[in-house]
N, C-alpha and C positions, 0 to 999 in steps of 0.2 A: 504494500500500500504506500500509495506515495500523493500528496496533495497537501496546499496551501500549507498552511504552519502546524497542523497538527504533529504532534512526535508521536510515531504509532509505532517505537519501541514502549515509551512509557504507560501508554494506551496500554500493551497487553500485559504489563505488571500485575492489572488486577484478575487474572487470570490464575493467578499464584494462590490465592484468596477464595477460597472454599466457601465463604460464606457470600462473596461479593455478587453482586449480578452475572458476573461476566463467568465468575466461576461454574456457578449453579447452570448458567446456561452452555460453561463447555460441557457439560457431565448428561445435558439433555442433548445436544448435538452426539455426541460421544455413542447414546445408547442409539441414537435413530442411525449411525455408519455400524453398529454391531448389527441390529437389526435384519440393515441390506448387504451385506456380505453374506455369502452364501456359506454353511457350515464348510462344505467340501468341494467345494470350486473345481469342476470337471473341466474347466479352462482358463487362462489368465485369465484376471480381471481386471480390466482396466478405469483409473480412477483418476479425476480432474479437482484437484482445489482451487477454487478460484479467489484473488488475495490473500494469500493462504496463511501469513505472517507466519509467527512462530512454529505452525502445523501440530501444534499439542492435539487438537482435535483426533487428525489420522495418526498422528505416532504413536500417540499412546495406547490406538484402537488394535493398528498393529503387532505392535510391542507384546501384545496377549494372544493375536489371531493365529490360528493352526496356520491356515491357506497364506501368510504374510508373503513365502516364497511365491503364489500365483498371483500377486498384486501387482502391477504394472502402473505407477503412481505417476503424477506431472503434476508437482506442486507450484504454483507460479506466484510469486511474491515483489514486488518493485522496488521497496525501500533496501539497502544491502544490508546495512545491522542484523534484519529480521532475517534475513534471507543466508547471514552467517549464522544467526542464532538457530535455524531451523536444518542446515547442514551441520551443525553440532551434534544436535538433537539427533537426526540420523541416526550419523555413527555410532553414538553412541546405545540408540536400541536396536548396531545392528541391523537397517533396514537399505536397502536398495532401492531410493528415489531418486527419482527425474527432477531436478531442484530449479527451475527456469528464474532467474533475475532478469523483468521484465514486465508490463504493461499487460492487465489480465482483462485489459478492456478490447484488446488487440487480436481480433481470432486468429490470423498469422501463427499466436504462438501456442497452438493448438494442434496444427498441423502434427502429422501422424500418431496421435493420442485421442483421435475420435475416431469411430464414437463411443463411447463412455458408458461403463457399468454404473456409475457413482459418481455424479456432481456434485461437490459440495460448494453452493453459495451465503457463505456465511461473512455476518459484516458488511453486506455489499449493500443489498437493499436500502437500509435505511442513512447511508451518504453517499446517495446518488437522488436526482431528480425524477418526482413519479413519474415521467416519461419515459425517460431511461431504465427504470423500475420495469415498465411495461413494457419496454422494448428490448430489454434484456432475456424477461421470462420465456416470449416472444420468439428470440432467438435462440432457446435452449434445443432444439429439437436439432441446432447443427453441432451440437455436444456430443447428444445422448444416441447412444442404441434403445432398438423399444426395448421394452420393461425395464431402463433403466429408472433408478434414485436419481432424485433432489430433493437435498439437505437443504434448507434455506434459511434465515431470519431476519426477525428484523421487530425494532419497537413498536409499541402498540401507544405508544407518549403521542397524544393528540395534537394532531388530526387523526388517528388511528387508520391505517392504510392497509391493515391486513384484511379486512375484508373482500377489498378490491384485490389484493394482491393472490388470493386463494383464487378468485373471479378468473385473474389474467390465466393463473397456471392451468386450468380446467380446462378455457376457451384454446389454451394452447395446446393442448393433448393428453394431459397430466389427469390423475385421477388419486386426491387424497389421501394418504396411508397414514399420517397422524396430523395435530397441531396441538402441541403443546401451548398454553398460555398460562403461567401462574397467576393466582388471583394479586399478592400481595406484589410481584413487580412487574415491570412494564414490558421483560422480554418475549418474544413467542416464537417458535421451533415450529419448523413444518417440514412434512414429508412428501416427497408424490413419487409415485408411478408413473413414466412416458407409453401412453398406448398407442402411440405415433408412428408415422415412417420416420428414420433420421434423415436430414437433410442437407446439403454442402456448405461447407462453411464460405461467408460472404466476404465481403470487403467493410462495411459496416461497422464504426466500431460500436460496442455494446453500451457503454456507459462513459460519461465523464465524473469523476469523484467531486462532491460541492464541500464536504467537510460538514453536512450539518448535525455529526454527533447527533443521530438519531437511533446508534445502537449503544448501548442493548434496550 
């Protein structure tokens, strides 16, 4: 992640933080990539992070998974700290990722990593523009294989946008598998299913980041 003056190494400190928003909400992301990983994966699986920061999310999901060896991962990250912090991270559980230092708004860096078992768009949603929002989800179909996962979030801190945002995933070929929302804070965790054709990736880019710290 990379945009206007936000520091989005210090951003994911609170990630560290078990009790924090940001924590609770890796732990609900966390269960929905347990979830879609298949117990015994009769073929690579291939999986897309998109802004993928420090990648606690999938490493840690890895770090436990039998099938880790049939994972075929492309984590894309822009900021470099996060994108050293997250090849640390790796190494040290051991895992064999695609680590791309690079613009996750850019489908370019996509290329031969779709289409994809497991989207994960997390973070993204809620600092970028509901246009972008909507032209993003819009655009996932040149991601995803059908039956693929997306992992998605984004705040429900008013104007609450998930509503529409469940709307776009639907209209776009997606078919709800959870949504988490806790009563007491303002993050929400969503799952779908692609019953779609996948499509080629465009020229397009998908989002510009506005910085309006609308997650968690």
């Amino acid at each position: 992640m990379s945009a206007g003056t936000t520091d989005w190494v210090a951003w994911h400190d609170a990630y560290g933080d078990p009790a924090s928003a940001l924590g609770r909400r890796l732990r609900v992301v966390q269960d929905q990539i347990r979830r879609a990983l298949p117990f015994q994966p009769p073929r690579p699986v291939r999986v897309l992070s998109m802004c993928a920061g420090r990648g606690a999310d999938l490493i840690e999901v890895l770090s436990a998974y039998p099938g880790a060896g049939q994972v075929q991962a492309r984590l894309v990250e822009q900021d470099p700290r996060n994108v050293a912090a997250l090849s640390a991270s790796a190494r040290t559980a051991g895992l064999d990722l695609e680590i791309v230092e690079g613009d996750a708004a850019e489908p370019r860096v996509y290329e031969g990593a779709v289409p994809a078992d497991l989207v994960l768009l997390c973070g993204v949603l809620g600092n970028i523009s509901d246009a972008d929002a909507r032209f993003t989800i819009a655009s996932l179909p040149q991601l995803c294989r059908t039956g693929a996962t997306v992992v998605w979030t984004r705040s429900r801190r008013p104007p609450d946008l998930t509503p529409q945002v469940r709307r776009w995933f639907t209209e776009s070929g997606f078919e709800e598998t959870a949504f988490v929302a806790p009563e007491d804070v303002l993050f929400s965790v969503g799952s779908c299913r692609f019953l779609g054709r996948s499509q080629p990736l465009g020229a397009r880019r998908f989002f510009a980041f506005t910085c309006s710290d609308r997650e968690p």
